[in-house]
N, CA, C and O of each residue as an XYZ file, in Angstrom:
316
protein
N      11.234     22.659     -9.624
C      10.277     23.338     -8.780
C      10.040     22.499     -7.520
O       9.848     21.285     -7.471
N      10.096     23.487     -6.389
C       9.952     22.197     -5.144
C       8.676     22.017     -5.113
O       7.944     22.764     -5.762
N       8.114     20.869     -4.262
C       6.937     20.652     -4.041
C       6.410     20.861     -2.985
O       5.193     20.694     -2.905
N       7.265     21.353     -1.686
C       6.956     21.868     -0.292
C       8.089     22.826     -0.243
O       9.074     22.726     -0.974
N       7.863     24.045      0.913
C       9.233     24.935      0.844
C       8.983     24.747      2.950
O       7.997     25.283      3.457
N       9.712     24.184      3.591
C       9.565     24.046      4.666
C      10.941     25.121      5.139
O      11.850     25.485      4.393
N      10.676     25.621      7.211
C      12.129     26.513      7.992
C      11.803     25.357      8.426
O      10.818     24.630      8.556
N      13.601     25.409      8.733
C      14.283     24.844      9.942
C      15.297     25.904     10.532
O      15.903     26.694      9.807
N      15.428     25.859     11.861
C      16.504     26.580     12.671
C      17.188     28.252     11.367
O      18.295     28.735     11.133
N      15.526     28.601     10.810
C      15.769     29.801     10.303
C      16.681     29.489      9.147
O      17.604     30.201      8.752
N      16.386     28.594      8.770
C      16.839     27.965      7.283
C      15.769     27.563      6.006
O      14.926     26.683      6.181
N      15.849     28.060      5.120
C      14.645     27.540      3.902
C      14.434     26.350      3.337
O      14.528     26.755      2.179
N      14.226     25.217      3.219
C      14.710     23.955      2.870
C      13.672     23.804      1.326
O      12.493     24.102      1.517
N      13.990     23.433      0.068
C      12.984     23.076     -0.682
C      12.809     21.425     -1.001
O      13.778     20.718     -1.277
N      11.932     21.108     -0.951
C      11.226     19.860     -0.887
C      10.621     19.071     -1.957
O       9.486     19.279     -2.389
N      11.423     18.147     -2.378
C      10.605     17.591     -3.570
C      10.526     15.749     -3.118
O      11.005     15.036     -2.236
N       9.586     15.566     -4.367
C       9.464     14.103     -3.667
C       9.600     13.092     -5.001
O       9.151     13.521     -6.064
N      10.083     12.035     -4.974
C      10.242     10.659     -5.771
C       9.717      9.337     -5.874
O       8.887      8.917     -5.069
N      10.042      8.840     -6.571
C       9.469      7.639     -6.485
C      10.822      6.650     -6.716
O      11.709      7.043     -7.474
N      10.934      5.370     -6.039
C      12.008      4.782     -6.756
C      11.623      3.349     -6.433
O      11.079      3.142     -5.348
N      11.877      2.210     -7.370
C      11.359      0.481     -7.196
C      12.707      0.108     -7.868
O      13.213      0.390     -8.954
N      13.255     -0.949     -6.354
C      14.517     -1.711     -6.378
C      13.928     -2.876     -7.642
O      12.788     -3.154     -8.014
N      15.102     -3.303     -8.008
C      14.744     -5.002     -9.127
C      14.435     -5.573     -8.323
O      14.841     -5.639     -7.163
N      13.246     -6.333     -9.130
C      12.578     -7.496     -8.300
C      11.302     -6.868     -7.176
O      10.775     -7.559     -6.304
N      11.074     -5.829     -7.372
C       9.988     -5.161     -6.423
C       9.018     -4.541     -7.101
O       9.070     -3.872     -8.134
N       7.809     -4.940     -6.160
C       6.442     -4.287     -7.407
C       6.002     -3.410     -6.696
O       4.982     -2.968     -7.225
N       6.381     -2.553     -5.105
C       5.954     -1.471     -5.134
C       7.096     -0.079     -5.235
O       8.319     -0.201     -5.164
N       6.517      0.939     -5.375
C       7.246      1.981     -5.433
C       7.341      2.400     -3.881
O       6.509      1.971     -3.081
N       8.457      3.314     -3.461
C       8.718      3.403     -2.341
C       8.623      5.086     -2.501
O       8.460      5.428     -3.672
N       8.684      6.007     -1.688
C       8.444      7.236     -1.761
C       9.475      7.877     -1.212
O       9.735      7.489     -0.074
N      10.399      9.040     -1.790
C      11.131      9.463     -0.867
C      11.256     11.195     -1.793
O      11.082     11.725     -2.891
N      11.735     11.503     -0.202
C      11.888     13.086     -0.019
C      13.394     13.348     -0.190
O      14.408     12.860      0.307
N      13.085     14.519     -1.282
C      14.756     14.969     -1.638
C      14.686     16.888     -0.807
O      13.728     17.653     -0.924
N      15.486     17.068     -0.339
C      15.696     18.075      0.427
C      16.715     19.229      0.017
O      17.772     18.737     -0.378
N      16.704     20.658     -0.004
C      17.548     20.712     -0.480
C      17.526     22.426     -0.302
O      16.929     23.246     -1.002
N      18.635     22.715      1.219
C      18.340     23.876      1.120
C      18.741     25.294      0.811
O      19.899     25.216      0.402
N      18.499     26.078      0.808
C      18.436     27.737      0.183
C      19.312     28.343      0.709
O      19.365     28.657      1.899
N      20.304     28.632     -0.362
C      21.013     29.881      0.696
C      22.397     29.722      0.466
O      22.692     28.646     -0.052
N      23.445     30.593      0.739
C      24.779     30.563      0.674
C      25.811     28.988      0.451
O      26.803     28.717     -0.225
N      24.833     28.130      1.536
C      25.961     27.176      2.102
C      24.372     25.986      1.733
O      23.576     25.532      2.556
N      24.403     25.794      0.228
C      23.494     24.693     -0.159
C      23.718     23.463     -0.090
O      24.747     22.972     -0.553
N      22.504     22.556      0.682
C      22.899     21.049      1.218
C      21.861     21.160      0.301
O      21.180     21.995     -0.294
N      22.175     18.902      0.559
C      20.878     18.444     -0.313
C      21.226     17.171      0.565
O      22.363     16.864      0.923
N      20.035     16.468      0.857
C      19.968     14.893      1.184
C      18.600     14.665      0.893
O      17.632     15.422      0.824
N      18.830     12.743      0.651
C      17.659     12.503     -0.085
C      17.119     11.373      1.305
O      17.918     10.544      1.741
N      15.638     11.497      1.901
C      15.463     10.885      3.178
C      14.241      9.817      1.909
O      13.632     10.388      1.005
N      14.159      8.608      2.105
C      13.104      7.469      1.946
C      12.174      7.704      3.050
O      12.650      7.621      4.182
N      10.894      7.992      2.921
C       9.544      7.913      3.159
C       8.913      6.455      3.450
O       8.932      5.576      2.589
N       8.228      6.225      5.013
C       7.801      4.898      5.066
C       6.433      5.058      4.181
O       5.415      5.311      4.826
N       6.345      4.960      3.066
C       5.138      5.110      2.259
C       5.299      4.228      0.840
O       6.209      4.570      0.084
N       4.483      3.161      0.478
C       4.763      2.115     -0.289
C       3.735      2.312     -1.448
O       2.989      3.198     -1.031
N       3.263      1.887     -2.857
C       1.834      1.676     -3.268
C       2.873      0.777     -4.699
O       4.087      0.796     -4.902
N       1.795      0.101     -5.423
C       2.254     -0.593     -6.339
C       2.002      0.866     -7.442
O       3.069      1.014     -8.036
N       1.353      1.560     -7.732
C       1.590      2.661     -8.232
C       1.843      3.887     -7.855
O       1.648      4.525     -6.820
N       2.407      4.151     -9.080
C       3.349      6.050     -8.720
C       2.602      7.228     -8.638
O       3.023      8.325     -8.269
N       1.469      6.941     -9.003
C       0.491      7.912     -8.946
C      -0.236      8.016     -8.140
O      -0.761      9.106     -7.912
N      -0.519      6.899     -7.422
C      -1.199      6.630     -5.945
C      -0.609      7.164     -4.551
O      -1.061      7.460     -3.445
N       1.072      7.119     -5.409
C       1.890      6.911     -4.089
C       2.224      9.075     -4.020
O       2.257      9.733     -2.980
N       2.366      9.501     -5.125
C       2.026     10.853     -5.193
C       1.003     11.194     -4.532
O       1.085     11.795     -3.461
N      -0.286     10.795     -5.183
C      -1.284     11.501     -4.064
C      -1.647     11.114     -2.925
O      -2.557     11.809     -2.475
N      -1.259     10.151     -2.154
C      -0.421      9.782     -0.769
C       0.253     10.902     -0.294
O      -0.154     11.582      0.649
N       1.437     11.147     -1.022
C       2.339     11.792     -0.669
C       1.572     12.993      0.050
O       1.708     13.262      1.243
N       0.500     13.880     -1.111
C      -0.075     15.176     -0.745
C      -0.835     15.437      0.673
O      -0.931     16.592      1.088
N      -1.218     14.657      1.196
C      -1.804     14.126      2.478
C      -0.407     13.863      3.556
O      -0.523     13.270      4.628
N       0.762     14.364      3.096
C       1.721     14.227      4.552
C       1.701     15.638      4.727
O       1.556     16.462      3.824
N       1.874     15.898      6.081
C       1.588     17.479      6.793
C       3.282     18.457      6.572
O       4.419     18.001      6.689
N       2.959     19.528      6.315
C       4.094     20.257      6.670
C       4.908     19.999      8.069
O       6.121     19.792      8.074
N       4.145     20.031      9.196
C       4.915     19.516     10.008
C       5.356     17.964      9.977
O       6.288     17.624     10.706
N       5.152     17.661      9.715
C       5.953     15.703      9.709
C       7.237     16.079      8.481
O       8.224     15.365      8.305
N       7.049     16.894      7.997
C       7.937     16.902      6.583
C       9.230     17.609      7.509
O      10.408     17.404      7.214
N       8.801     18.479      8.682
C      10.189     19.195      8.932
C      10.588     18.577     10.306
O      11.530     18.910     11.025
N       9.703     17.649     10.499
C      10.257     17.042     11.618
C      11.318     15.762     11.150
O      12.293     15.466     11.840
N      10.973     15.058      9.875
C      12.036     14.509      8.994
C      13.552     15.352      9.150
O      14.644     14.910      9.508
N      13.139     16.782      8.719
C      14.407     17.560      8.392
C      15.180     17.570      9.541
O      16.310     17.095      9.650
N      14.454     18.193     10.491
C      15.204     18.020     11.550
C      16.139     16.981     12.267
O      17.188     17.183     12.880
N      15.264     15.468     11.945
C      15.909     14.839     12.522
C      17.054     14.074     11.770
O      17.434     12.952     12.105
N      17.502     14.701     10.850
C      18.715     15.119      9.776
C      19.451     15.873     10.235
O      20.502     15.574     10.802
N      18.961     17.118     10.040
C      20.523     18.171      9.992
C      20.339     18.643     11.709
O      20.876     19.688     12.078
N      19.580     17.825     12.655
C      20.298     18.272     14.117
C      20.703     17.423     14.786
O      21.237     17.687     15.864
């Protein structure tokens, strides 16, 4: 289930988000997996400048980023 459904250039993109901590690191890092709708399905996964020592913190962080910042990410991907 995505967690944001953002357009780009009249494209559907669905939006989910992660958590991932390299060895040797005590915070979690946040990142956006992308992934969009339609005939000719992409997916890329963009890292989020968003840090917290917990995953649950760093989630509801996450909920507080705007639809627009999320597709201005996209964009500055697939254009």
């Amino acid at each position: 289930m995505a967690w944001r459904v953002v357009e780009h250039q009249d494209q559907v993109w669905k939006v989910s988000v992660a958590a991932e901590r390299c060895a040797n690191m005590t915070l979690w890092q946040l990142v956006l997996a992308f992934r969009s709708a339609g005939p000719e399905s992409t997916a890329f996964w963009k890292p989020y400048p968003l840090q917290s020592s917990s995953k649950s913190s760093l989630f509801a962080e996450a909920e507080r980023i705007s639809d627009d910042r999320i597709a201005e990410l996209l964009a500055e991907h697939v254009d």
